[in-house]
N, C-alpha and C positions, 0 to 999 in steps of 0.2 A: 189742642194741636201742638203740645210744648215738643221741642225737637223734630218738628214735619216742615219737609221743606220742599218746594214744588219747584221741578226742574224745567225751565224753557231756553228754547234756542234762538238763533238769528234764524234760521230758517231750517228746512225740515233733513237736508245734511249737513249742521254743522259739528254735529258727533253726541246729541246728548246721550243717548242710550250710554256709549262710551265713557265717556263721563261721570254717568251717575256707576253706572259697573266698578269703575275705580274708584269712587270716593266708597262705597260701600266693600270693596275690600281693603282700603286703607283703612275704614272702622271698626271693621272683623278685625284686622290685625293687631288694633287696640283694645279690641276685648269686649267691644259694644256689641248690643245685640239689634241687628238691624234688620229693618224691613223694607221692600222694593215692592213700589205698585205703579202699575200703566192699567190705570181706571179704564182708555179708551184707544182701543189701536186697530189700525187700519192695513190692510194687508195680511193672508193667514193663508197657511196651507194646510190642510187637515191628516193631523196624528193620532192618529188609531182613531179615528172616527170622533173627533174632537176639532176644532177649528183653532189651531196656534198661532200666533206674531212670535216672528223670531228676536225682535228684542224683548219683548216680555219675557220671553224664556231665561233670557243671559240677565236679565233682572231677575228673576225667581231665583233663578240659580247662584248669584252672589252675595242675594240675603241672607244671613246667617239665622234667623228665624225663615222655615221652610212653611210656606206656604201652597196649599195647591193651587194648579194654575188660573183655576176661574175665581179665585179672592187677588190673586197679581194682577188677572184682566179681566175681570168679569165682562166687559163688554169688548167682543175680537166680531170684527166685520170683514169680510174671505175681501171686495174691493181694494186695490192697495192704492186708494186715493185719499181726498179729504174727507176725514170722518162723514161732516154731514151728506155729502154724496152717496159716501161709500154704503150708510145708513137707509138713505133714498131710493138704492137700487135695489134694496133686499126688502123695501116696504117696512121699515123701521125705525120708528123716531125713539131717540135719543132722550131724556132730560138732565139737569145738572143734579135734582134730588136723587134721583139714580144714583147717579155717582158719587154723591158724598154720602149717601148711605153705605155705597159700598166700601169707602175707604176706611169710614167709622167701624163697619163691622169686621175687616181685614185688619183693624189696627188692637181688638180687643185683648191682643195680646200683650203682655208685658215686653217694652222697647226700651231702645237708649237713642235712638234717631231712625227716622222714616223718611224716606224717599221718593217723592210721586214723580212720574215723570211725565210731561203732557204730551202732546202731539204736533210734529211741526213746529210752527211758530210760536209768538204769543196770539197774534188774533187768529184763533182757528173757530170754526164753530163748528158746534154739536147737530144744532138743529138750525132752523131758519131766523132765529131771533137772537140765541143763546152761545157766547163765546166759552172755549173749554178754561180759557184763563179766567173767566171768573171764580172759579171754584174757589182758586186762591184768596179771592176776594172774600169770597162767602165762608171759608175755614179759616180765616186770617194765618193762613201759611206764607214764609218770608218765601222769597223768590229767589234762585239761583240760574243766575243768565252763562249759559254756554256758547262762545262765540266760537264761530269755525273760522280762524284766521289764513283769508286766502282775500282777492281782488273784490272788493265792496262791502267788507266786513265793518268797516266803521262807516258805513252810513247806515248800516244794519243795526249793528251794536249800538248807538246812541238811538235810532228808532226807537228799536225797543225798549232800553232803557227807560227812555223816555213815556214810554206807552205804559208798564209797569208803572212808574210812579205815577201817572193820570188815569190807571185805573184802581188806586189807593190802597197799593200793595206796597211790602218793602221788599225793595233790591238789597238782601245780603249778600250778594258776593256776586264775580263773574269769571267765570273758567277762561282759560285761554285754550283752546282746543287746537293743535297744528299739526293735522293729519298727512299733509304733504309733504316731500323733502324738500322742497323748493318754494320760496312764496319769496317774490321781488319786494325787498325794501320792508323784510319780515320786522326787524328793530325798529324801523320806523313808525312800522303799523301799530306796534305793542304799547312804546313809547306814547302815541295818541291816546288809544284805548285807555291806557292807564290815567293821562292826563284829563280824560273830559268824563268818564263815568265813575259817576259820585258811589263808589260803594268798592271796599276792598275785592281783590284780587287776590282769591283763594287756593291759585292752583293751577299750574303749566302743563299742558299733555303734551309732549312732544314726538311725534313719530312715533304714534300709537304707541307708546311707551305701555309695560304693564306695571311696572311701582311706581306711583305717582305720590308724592308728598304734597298733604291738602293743608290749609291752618284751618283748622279746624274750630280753633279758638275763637277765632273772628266771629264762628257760628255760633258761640257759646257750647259747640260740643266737648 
């Protein structure tokens, strides 16, 4: 899993999709060849007789290795709730072997960095027992935390943080995502962020920005 890094959020709008979209064309633009997977997503409207998630698409679409859409998401459930629900309602259970087989077999191709992106939160589940963030656990993929900077984002943001490192993963980096043009006492909140989570700070989205400068270095990419 050298260079695979599994993307999670504070909660399920704080912009990952967005995020991972921009770090993967800030890596195209470096000449990496990169790959974008959403193992499991929830929500899908059916194209030409295929069931899609619209961010999986705009991940397919910014990987510069082209993959077809059922290795970006092999598993797409039409509910746009929580996986394991949305899984429930269609008579479908889930497992994590699933999933790491399928990123194993999407990843066969020659890479320079790979992109998973999970769903929602960090504890989400698959099924009734089984958290989707484990995966990372079970691929030792480092962990890159997306905070959506708006009103209770840092008791979010060190949550998880925290949650990541007690479920014996590593927090490499954590986005600042600030999709609003207005968030009260915005420097204040970053200033914090910065100050209590133990792991650099890779990377400012600011007003949906589309060139975003990542350090990538930090990731060892």
């Amino acid at each position: 899993m050298k260079n695979t890094f599994f993307i999670t959020g504070t909660d399920t709008d704080c912009g990952k999709t967005y995020a991972t979209v921009s770090m993967l064309n800030a890596l195209n633009k470096q000449g990496k060849h990169t790959i974008g997977l959403k193992p499991i997503a929830a929500g899908a409207q059916e194209v030409d007789g295929q069931l899609q998630n619209n961010d999986a698409i705009q991940i397919q679409n910014a990987a510069s290795i082209k993959l077809i859409y059922e290795q970006v998401n092999p598993i797409c459930l039409k509910p746009a709730i929580a996986p394991h629900i949305a899984a429930k309602q269609i008579g479908r259970t889930v497992q994590l072997t699933q999933l790491e087989g399928f990123i194993k077999g999407a990843m066969m191709r020659k890479y320079d960095a790979t992109l998973v992106e999970g769903a929602g939160g960090w504890f989400v589940p698959v099924n009734d027992v089984q958290m989707l963030s484990q995966i990372a656990n079970q691929m030792n993929m480092p962990v890159i935390l997306v905070v959506g900077i708006k009103l209770g984002c840092i008791n979010h943001a060190l949550l998880t943080a925290q949650a990541i490192k007690n479920s014996g993963c590593q927090l490499a980096g954590w986005i600042a995502n600030e999709p609003f043009e207005h968030v009260d006492c915005k420097q204040e909140i970053l200033e914090t962020l910065h100050r209590f989570i133990q792991a650099p700070c890779i990377g400012h989205i600011e007003n949906n920005a589309t060139d975003v400068e990542f350090d990538f270095e930090r990731l060892g990419l």
